[in-house]
N, C-alpha and C positions, 0 to 999 in steps of 0.2 A: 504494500500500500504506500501512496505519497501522501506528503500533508497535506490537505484542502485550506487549512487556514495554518496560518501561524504568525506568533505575537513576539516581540523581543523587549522586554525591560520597559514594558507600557507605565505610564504613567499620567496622572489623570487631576489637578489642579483646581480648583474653583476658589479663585481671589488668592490672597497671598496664603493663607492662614488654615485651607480646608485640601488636606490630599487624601481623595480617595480612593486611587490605583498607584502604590510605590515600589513601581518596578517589577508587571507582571509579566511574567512571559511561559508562552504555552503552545504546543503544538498539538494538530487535532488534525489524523489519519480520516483519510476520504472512507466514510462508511460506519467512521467510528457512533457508540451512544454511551453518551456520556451526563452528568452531573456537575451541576458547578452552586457547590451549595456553603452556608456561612450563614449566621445569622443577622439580623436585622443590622447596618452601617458600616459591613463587610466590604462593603466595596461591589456585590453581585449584581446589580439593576448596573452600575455604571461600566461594570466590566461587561456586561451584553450591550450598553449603548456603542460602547468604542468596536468589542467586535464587530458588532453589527453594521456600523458606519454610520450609526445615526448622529454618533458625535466623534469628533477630532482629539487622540489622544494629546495631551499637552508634551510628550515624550515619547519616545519609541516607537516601530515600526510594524504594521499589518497586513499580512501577504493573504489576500483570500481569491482560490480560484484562478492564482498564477498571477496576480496585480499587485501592486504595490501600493495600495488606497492612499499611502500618506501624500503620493505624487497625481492625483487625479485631481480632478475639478472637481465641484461641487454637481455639476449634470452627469461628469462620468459614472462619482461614486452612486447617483441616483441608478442610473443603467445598471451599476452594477448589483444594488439591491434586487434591483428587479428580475433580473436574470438567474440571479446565482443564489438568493438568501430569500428564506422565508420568516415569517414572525409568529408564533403565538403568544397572546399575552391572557394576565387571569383575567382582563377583561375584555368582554369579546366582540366589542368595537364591532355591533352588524346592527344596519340602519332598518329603522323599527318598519318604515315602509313598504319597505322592499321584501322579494320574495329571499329564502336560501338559494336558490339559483343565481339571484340577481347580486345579492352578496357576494357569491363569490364569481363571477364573470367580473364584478368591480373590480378583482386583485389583477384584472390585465388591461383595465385600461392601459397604463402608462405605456406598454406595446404598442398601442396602437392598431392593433387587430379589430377586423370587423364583426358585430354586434354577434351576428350568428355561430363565427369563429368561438368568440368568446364563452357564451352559452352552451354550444358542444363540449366544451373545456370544462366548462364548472360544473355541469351534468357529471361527466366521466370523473372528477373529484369528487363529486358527493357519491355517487354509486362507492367509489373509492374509500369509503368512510364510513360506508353503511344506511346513506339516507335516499337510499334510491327514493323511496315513498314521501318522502319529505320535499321536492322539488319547489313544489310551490307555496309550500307553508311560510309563512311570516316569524320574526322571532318571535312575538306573542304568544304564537300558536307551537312553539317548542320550546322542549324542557331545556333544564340547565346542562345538561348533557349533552343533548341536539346541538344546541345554539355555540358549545365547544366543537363539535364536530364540526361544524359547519364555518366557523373561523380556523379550524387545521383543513379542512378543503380550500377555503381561500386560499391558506398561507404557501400549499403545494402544489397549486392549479396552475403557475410557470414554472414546475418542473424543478426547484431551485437544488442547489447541490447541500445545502446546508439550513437546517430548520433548528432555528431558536424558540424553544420552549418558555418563555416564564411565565415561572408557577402555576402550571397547568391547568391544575387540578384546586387550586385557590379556592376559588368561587363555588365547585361543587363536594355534594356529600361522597361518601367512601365509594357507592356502588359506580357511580358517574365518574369520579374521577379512576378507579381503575381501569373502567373502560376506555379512558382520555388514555394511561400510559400505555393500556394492550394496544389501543392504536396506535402510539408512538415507536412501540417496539416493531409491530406490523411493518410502518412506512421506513425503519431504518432497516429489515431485514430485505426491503423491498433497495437498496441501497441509498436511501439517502442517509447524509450525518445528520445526526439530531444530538443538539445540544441543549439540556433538561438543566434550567437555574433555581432553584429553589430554598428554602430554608426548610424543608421536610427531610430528614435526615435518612428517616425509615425510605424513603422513596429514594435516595440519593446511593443507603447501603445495598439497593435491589437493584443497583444499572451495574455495568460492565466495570467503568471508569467511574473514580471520585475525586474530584476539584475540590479542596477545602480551604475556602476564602477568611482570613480575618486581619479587619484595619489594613488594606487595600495589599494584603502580601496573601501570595500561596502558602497556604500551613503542610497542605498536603496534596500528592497528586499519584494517586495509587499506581497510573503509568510509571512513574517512574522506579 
């Protein structure tokens, strides 16, 4: 296997006075499932914003997908979310109007592909997920389980090489959110990477790999 991502000596600044990434660095095998757990001002929510590219580490370097994000524009590192990187978060961010299908045919606008394109795509995610039956229900009309499945169908509906998890399984009861990680395990034996942030420990000691965050340093990383 090669690394799909890898991070060198990140570090992560807000104003003079607040470091909350000091000097992480991590590498993450294409295919790999993994954990990146710590509890509450660990450093874990900012170390998936930086992997992720949604922010600019203040220090150190992020190779994801063979790029070098620290050296792109602000439009490329966009392209390159979209492309390469999924999201789930514990909340699940689906517009109360819209139908599950329509939810997730949204996750490709930024492609640019046309309406119908789009809709066969989020179809074949949701069947993907288990909600074939589901197509045009509303989130109203799904449970808190559904309405997770159906933001992890968005998040894999452009195929991306690498799915960030946070905290999954947050927002639902024990039966839902198992079903949340059986599907996580599903979609990474299916080969993507999925990368699971949480502060659930019991959920963190059940993956393959365990990242152990505290006061923005690795404590532990079972890989190694």
């Amino acid at each position: 296997m090669s690394a799909v991502l890898e991070a060198e000596a990140l570090e992560k600044r807000y104003g003079s006075d607040v470091a909350a990434l000091r000097g992480v660095s991590l590498a993450v095998e294409d295919g790999e499932l993994l954990a990146i757990v710590g509890p509450s001002g660990s450093g874990k929510s900012t170390l998936l914003h930086v992997l992720g590219t949604l922010e600019r580490p203040s220090a150190g370097t992020i190779r994801i997908d063979g790029h070098e994000a620290s050296t792109l524009s602000e439009r490329s590192l966009a392209a390159l979310r979209a492309s390469a990187i999924g999201f789930v978060f514990q909340q699940f961010f689906l517009l109360d109007g819209r139908s599950a299908l329509d939810n997730v045919a949204d996750g490709l606008l930024y492609g640019g592909r046309p309406l119908g394109e789009r809709r066969a795509r989020a179809e074949e995610a949701l069947v993907r997920v288990g909600l074939a039956h589901r197509l045009e229900h509303r989130p109203n009309q799904l449970s808190g389980g559904e309405q997770q499945r159906v933001a992890v169908a968005r998040s894999i509906v452009g195929e991306p090489r690498i799915l960030f998890a946070d905290e999954p399984t947050g927002n639902l009861d024990t039966v839902s959110g198992q079903a949340v990680v059986d599907l996580l395990r599903e979609l990474n034996r299916g080969g993507t990477t999925v990368i699971v942030i949480t502060h659930d420990r019991e959920l963190a000691l059940d993956l393959p790999r365990r990242v152990e965050l505290r006061d923005g340093l690795v404590e532990l990383d079972t890989a190694a």
